[in-house]
N, C-alpha and C positions, 0 to 999 in steps of 0.2 A: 401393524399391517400395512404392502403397500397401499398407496393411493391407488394404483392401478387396480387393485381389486375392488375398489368398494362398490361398484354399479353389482356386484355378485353377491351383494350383502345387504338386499334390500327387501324388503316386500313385495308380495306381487297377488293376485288374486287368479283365481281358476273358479270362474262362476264366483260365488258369494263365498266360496271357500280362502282365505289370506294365508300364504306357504310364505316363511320367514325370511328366507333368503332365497336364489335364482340360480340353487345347484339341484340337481338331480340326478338320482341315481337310474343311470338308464336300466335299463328288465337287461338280465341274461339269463340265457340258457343255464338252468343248475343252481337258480337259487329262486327256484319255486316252494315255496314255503308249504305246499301240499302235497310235495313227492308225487311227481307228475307220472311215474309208469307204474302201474300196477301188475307185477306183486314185488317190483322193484323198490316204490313207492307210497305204499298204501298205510302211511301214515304221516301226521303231519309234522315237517321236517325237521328238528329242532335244530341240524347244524346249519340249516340258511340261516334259521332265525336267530339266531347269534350270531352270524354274519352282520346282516339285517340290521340288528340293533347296535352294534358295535356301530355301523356305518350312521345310522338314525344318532345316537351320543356325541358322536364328531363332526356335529354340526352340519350333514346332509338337509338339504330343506325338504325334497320330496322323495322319497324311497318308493320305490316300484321296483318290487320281485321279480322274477324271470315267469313266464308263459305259465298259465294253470289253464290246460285244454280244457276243455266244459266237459268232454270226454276222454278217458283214459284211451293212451297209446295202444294199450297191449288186451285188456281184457273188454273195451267197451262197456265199463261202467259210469254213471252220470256223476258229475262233482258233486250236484245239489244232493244225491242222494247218501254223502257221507257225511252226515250234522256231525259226527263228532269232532271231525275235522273244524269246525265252526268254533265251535265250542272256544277248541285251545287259540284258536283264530282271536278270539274274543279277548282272552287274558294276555294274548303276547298285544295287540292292539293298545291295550292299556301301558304296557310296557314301553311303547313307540312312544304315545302321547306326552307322556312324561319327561321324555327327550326335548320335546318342542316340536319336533318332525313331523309330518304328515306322510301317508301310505294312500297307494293306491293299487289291488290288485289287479294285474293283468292276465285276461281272459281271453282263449286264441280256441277257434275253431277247428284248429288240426293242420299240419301241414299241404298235407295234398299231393304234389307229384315230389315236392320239398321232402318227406319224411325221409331220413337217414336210415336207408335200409343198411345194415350191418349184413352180412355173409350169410347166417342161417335165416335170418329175416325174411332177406333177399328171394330163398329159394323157397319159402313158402308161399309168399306172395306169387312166384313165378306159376307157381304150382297148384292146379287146384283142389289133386289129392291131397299133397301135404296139407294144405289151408283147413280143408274138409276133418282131417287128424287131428290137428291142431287147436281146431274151437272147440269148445269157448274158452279154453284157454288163453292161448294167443289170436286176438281176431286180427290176422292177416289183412283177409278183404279190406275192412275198414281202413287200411294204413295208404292203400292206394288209392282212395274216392280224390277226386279231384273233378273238377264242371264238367269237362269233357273225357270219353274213354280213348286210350290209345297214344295218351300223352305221355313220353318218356321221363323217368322217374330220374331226378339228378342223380343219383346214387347209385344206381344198380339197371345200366342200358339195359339187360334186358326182361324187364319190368316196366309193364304199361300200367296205365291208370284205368280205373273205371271210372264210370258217370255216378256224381253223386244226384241222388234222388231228391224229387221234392218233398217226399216227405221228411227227408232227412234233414235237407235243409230247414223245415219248419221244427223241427225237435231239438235243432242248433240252436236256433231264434231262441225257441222257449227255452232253453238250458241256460242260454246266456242270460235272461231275464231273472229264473228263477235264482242261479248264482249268486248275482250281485244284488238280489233282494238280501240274500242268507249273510255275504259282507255285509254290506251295509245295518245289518242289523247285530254282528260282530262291530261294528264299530269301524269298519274302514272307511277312508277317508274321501275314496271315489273307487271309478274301474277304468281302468285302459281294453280299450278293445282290440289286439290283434287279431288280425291287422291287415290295414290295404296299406302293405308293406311287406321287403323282403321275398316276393312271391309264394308267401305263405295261402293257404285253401283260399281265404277272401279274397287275399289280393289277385289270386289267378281267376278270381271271376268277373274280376276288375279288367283285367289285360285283355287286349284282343287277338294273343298269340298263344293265350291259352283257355282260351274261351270261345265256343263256337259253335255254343248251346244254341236254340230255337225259340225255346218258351222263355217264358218269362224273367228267367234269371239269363238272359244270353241277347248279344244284339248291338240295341242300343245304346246310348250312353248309360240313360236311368234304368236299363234293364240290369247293364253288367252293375250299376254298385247298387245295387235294390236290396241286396244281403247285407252289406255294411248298413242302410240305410235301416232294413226292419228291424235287424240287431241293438241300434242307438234305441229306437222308437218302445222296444219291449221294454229295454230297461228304464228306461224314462218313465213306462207307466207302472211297471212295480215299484219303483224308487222314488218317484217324484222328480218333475221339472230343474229343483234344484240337486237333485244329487248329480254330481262331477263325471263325465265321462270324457274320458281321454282316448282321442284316435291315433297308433304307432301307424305312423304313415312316411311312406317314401314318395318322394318329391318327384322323383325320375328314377326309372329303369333302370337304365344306365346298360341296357343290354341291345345285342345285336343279332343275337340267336342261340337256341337253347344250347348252352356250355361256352356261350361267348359271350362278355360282356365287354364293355369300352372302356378306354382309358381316358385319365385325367385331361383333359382339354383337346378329344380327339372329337374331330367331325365325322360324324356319323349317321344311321339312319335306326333310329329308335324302334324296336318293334315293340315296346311295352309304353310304360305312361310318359309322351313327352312334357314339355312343358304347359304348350298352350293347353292340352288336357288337362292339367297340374291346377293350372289356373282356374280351369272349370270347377273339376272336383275339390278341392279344398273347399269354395264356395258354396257347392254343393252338399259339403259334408258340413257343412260349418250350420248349414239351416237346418240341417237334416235331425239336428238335435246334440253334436259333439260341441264338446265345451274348449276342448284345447288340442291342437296336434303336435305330437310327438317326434318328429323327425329326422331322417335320412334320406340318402338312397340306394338302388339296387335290386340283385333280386339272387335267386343265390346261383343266376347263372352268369352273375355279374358279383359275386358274394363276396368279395373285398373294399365293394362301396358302404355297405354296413356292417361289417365286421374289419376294417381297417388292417391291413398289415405296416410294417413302416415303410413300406417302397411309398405309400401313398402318401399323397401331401400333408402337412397339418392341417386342421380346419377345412377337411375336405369337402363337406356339404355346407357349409356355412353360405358361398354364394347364393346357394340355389334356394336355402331355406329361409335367408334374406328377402328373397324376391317372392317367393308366394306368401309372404308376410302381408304383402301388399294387396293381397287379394282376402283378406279377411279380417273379421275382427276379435277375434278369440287369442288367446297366447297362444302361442307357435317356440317349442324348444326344438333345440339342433343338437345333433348329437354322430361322430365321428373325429376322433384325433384331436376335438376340442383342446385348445388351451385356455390358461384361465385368464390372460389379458386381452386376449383376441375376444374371448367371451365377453369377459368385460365392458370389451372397446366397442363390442357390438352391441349390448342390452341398454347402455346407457346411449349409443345411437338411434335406439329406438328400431334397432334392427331385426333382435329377435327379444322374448322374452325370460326366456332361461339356457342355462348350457347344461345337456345331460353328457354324463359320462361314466365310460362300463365298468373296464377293467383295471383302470388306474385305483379303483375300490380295492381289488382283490391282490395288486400288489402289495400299497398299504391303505387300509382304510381309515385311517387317520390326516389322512394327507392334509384333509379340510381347515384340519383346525392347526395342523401344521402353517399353514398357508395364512389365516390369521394371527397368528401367533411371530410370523416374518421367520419361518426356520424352513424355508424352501431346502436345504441343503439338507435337510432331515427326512423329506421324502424320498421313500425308493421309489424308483420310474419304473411303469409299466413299458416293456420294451416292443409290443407287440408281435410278442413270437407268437404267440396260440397255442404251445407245446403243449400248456396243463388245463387254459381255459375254455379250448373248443379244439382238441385235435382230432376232430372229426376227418379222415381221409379219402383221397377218391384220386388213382390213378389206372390208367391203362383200360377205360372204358368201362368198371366196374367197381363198386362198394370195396373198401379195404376188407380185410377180414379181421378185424379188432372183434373181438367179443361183445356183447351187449352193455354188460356191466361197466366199461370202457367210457361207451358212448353214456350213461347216463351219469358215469361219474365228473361233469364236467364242472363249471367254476372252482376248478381248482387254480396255482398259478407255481409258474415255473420259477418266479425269482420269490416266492412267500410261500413256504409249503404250509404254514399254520392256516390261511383261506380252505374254506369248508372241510379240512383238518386238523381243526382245534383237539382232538379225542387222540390222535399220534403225534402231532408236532408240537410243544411245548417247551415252554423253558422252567426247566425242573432243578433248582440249587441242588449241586453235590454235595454230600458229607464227608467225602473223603478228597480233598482240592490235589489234584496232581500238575504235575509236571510235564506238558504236553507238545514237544516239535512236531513244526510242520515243514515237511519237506517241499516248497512248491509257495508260490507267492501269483496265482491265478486267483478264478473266482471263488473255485470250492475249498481252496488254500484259504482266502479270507474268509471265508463264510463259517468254516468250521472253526478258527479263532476265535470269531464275534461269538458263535452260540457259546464255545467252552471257557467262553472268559465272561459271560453274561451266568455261566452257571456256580460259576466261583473259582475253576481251575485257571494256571498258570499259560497260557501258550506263546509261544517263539515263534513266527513265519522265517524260516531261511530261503531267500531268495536268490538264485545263480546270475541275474540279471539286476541291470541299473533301477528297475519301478515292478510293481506292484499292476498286476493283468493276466500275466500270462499270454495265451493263446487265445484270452478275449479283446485282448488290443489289436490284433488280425482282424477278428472277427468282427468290430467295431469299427474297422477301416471306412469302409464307402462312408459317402455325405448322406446320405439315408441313414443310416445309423445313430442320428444321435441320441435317442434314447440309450444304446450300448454302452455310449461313451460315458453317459451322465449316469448310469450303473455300476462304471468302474469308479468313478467319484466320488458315490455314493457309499460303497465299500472303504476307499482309502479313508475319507472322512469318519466313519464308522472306527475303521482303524487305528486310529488318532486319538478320536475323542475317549475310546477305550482303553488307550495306553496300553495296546498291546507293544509289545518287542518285536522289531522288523531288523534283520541282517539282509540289507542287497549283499549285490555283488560278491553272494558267496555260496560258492557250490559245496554242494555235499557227496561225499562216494561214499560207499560201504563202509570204510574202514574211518569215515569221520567221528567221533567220541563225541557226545551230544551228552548233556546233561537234562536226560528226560526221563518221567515214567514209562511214558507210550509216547510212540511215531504215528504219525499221521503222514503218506506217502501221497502227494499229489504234484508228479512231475508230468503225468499230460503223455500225448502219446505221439508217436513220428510217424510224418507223410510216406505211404505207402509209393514203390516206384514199381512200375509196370516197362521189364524190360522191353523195349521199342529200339530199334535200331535210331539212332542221332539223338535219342533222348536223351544223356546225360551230357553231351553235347550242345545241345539244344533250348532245352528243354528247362523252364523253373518251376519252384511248388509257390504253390497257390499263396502259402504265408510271404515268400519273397516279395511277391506282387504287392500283397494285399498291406506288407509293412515297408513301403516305399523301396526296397531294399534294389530291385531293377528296376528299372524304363523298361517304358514297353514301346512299340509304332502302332500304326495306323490299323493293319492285318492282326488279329490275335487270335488263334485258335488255342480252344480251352480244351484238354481233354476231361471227361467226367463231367456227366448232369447232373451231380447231384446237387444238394443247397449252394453250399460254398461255389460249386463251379456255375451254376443258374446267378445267384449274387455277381458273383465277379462279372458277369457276361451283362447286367443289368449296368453295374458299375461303369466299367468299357464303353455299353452305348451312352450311357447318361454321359459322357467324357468326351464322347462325337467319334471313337472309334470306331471300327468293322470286329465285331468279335463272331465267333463260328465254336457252336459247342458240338464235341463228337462223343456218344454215349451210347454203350455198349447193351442197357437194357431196353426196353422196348416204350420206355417213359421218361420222362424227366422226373428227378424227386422221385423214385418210387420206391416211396420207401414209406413206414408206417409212422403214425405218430407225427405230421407234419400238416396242419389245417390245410384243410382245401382254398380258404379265404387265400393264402398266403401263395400257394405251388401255383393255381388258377392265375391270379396275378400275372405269375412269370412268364406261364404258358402261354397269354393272351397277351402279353407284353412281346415276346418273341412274335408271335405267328401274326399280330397286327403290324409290327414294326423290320416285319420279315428279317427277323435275325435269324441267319440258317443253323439249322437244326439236324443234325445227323444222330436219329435214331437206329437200335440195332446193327451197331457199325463200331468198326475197330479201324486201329490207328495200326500201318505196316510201316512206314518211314516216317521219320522227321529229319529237316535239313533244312539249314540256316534261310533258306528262300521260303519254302513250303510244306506241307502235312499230306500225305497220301491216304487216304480212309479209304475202306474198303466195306461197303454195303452189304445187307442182308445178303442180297442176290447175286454176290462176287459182283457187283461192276461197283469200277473204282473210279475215285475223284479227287483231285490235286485241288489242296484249298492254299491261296495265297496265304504266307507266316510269317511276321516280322517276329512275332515272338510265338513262344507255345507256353501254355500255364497248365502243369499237371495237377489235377485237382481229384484224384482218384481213391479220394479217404485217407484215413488214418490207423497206429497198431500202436496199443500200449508200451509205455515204457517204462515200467515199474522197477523203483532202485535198487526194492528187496524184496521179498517175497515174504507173504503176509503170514501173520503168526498173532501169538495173543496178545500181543503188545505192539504189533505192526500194523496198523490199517492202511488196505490200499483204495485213495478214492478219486470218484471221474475216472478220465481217460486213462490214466494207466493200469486203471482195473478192466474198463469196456469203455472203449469208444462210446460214448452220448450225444446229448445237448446240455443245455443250460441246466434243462431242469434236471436232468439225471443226476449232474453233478452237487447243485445245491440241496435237492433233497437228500442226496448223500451222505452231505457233509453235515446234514443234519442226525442222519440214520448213525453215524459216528460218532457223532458228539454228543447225543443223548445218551448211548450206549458207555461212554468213558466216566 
């Protein structure tokens, strides 16, 4: 192992509790080992818990599941009152133990204006016949209670919140108490309380932008955290003084107003928890009876400071959680883009106590032991797309219309389709080893190799080009990107060490004679051109840019908002350009299937750093000076243009048309993303 990790391989204690080493697994959404929506979820989970434990084996010191509400989302029933769920609670605990790992369940009061209404959701909550239809079935109401009524729902603008009650509030307290009397009596190893974090129900009554109550829970400082406060105090006295409680807390806001948050080292004005607040409340919370905090920042009107896309820095909250270290005496972990020398470099400075980390689990969760064992080159990177682990959306002022089942089907991951798909992804030995070309040396090109050569069949990659990428060497372009980059590494390395056959430099047409059972067709698909007068003239595709292939000046006008042309226009300014994107729908990114953490980003990256933006607008000329757009409302506007970059999608380019012997996969079958294509190339190559 390097030396640079060893401060990550220590001991550490949480109360009177000693967790082996000073990794952690942070809580996410979708590996709630209780199946968190009811009748989605009303049993206890067994594909987290193979997650779970798979991650507990590899050498994780402390494992903390994703959110178990004390009340369900959808029917408003209480957790305590499911003991069976205990039960198995009990036996997989043992399971853990055995590992060496320690668990801690984390328990969250509900979202609040936070709750991810999805399309039908949406309208019943808007609605107070539907709602009325609907109970007790789906109990709507409950999904919007937040401290204050009238407060706009992240999700679905036009949906406000109601007031949640004191009484309600007191049935929380006690839920949360009776809860983690029932763990702990399973055998868990503490409870995390979400959370004054995230701007999840607590934390909004924490914040004074959305809080604005009168009584007792509203006001002053001890009034707004008086909920987090009796929530430690219940479980302390069902549990005892010594049992472990964990606070997921956010350090700073990091927000500017609801659907705005701030950027990495922008000066601003805080309307949620700043610091000198931060400073209080850790303090506060630290007496209050919480044994360790958990942290980050944000809130999810700012939701790319705790759910990280890769625009954001590495180690992004590590300053800030550094410095409220200083205000207390409890272990304090950070968690965000973490790396594990930065982590290192900081626990054995005595800066923070441990480094949690989410979704690099769900890529591979093995990494851990990869990483003592010195085979860093063996882990696959988490790239932070979000595509399969929280594609929760939200563009053009309302909720996407994704299905339910969607939104609850999350920790999955886009580059590991086996993560909480152990039961369809697998690696299953063939009995009959064929002979298997691939047309196409990209990602789903390598990726179906590795599965059909791990299953015991023969495969060839023929590639038309000098290296092995594809159209993810484009897409891996910007200096933000290096998770991308260190993904196509990761693959050729794979490549290699599996002794598959690789032909660069060699194209295939129709009529090339292949010595194969079955084809595998992954030639990717070609940029779309939208006749514009001067455009071909003018005018380059976005891969030209993005593969060094032109310069570009100072003026760039991008046409298309969508990821690629939003990226490129990030890239540009990050490079001290002028770039101007012109897009034709009524949003940037609107499209489904693209985390909010990640589009939000962009949006609040343009509109803070005033990169102009030309929605519902079309492009009539281009000409070597300038771009003439033309607006909703017919009035037009000449943007200066050293260059134009057309970034208006893509159309299959499939070499043959598919048969029982022909598979066509990714982009020349439908245009995707990452994940479309790997989990593709999986749906292939188990099927061969």
């Amino acid at each position: 192992m390097n030396q640079e990790y060893e401060a990550l391989f220590t001991p550490w204690k949480v109360g009177n509790l000693e967790i082996k080493n000073r990794i952690v697994l942070a809580p996410m959404g979708g590996t709630c080992i209780f199946g968190w929506m009811e009748p989605l979820g009303s049993h206890f989970d067994k594909e987290a818990a193979r997650l779970l434990h798979t991650i507990a084996k590899n050498n994780c010191g402390l494992v903390i599941p994703g959110i178990a509400p004390v009340k369900d989302m959808l029917c408003g029933k209480w957790l305590y009152q499911k003991k069976g769920k205990f039960k198995e609670l009990k036996a997989f605990m043992d399971e853990v133990h055995a590992t060496g790992a320690k668990m801690f369940v984390q328990l969250t009061a509900g979202f609040g204006r936070s709750m991810a209404l999805t399309a039908p959701l949406a309208m019943l909550a808007s609605n107070k016949v539907l709602n009325t239809i609907a109970s007790p079935i789906i109990n709507a109401e409950y999904l919007t209670a937040a401290p204050d009524a009238g407060l706009p729902n992240r999700w679905a603008d036009n949906v406000k919140t109601r007031a949640v009650t004191k009484k309600e509030i007191a049935d929380i307290i006690y839920a949360f108490g009776e809860t983690a009397r029932l763990c702990k009596e399973a055998g868990v190893d503490g409870i995390e309380v979400h959370a004054v974090h995230e701007g999840y129900l607590l934390d909004q009554f924490t914040l004074e932008y959305t809080n604005h109550r009168t009584d007792e829970y509203g006001g002053s400082f001890e009034n707004r955290y008086r909920f987090p406060v009796e929530i430690v105090k219940e479980i302390k006295g069902k549990c005892g003084e010594d049992f472990p409680v964990s606070l997921r807390y956010s350090v700073r806001s990091m927000t500017k107003g609801f659907q705005y948050g701030a950027m990495p080292g922008e000066d601003f004005i805080e309307i949620g928890r700043d610091m000198e607040e931060s400073e209080k409340a850790a303090k506060y919370l630290q007496d209050a009876g919480y044994d360790m905090l958990n942290c980050d920042n944000g809130t999810y009107d700012a939701w790319y400071w705790a759910h990280p896309p890769q625009y954001m820095p590495l180690n992004c909250n590590l300053e800030d959680v550094s410095h409220i270290k200083k205000f207390v005496d409890i272990p304090v972990v950070c968690a965000g883009r973490m790396q594990p020398k930065d982590g290192a470099a900081a626990i054995a400075a005595g800066e923070i106590d441990a480094m949690a980390v989410g979704r690099q689990f769900l890529a591979d969760p093995h990494w851990v032991t990869k990483l003592m064992r010195g085979q860093e080159e063996e882990i696959r990177p988490c790239i932070c797309c979000h595509t399969a682990c929280f594609n929760l959306t939200k563009h053009n002022g309302s909720a996407n219309d994704q299905d339910l089942s969607e939104s609850a089907g999350m920790c999955h991951c886009a580059v590991n389709p086996i993560s909480m798909q152990s039961n369809k992804y697998y690696i299953r030995p063939t009995k009959k080893p064929k002979k298997v070309a691939i047309i196409g040396g990209g990602i789903g090109g390598m990726e179906a190799a590795r599965i059909l050569t791990l299953r015991g069949h023969k495969a060839t990659i023929y590639e038309k080009s000098d290296k092995l990428g594809g159209i993810f060497i484009a897409a891996a372009a910007p200096e933000f990107k290096e998770n991308d980059k260190q993904l196509i590494e990761w693959f050729k390395h794979q490549i290699d060490k599996l002794g598959i056959e690789v032909h660069l430099n060699t194209e295939v047409t129709p009529d090339t004679p292949l010595d194969a059972d079955e084809i595998i067709i992954a030639t990717g698909a070609a940029p779309n051109r939208i006749p514009i007068p001067g455009a071909a003239e003018y005018a380059m595709d976005a891969t030209e840019y993005l593969l060094g292939e032109k310069e570009v000046g100072d003026n760039v006008v991008i046409i298309g908002g969508g990821l690629t042309g939003c990226e490129i226009a990030l890239d540009l300014f990050r490079k001290g350009k002028h770039p101007a994107i012109v897009e034709m729908k009524d949003d940037l990114i609107a499209v489904k299937n693209m985390c909010l953490a990640n589009t939000s980003y962009l949006r609040d990256c343009f509109k803070t750093n005033k990169v102009p933006v030309f929605l519902n607008a079309g492009v009539k000329n281009i000409t070597d000076k300038e771009v003439t757009v033309e607006n909703k409302d017919k009035s037009i506007v000449k943007l200066p243009a050293d260059n134009v970059i057309m970034s208006v999608g893509y159309h299959p380019m499939p070499l043959l048309d598919e048969s029982k012997t022909v598979h066509l996969l990714g982009d020349c079958k439908k245009v995707g993303n990452v994940r479309s294509v790997i989990w593709g190339a999986w749906d292939i190559a188990m099927k061969i």
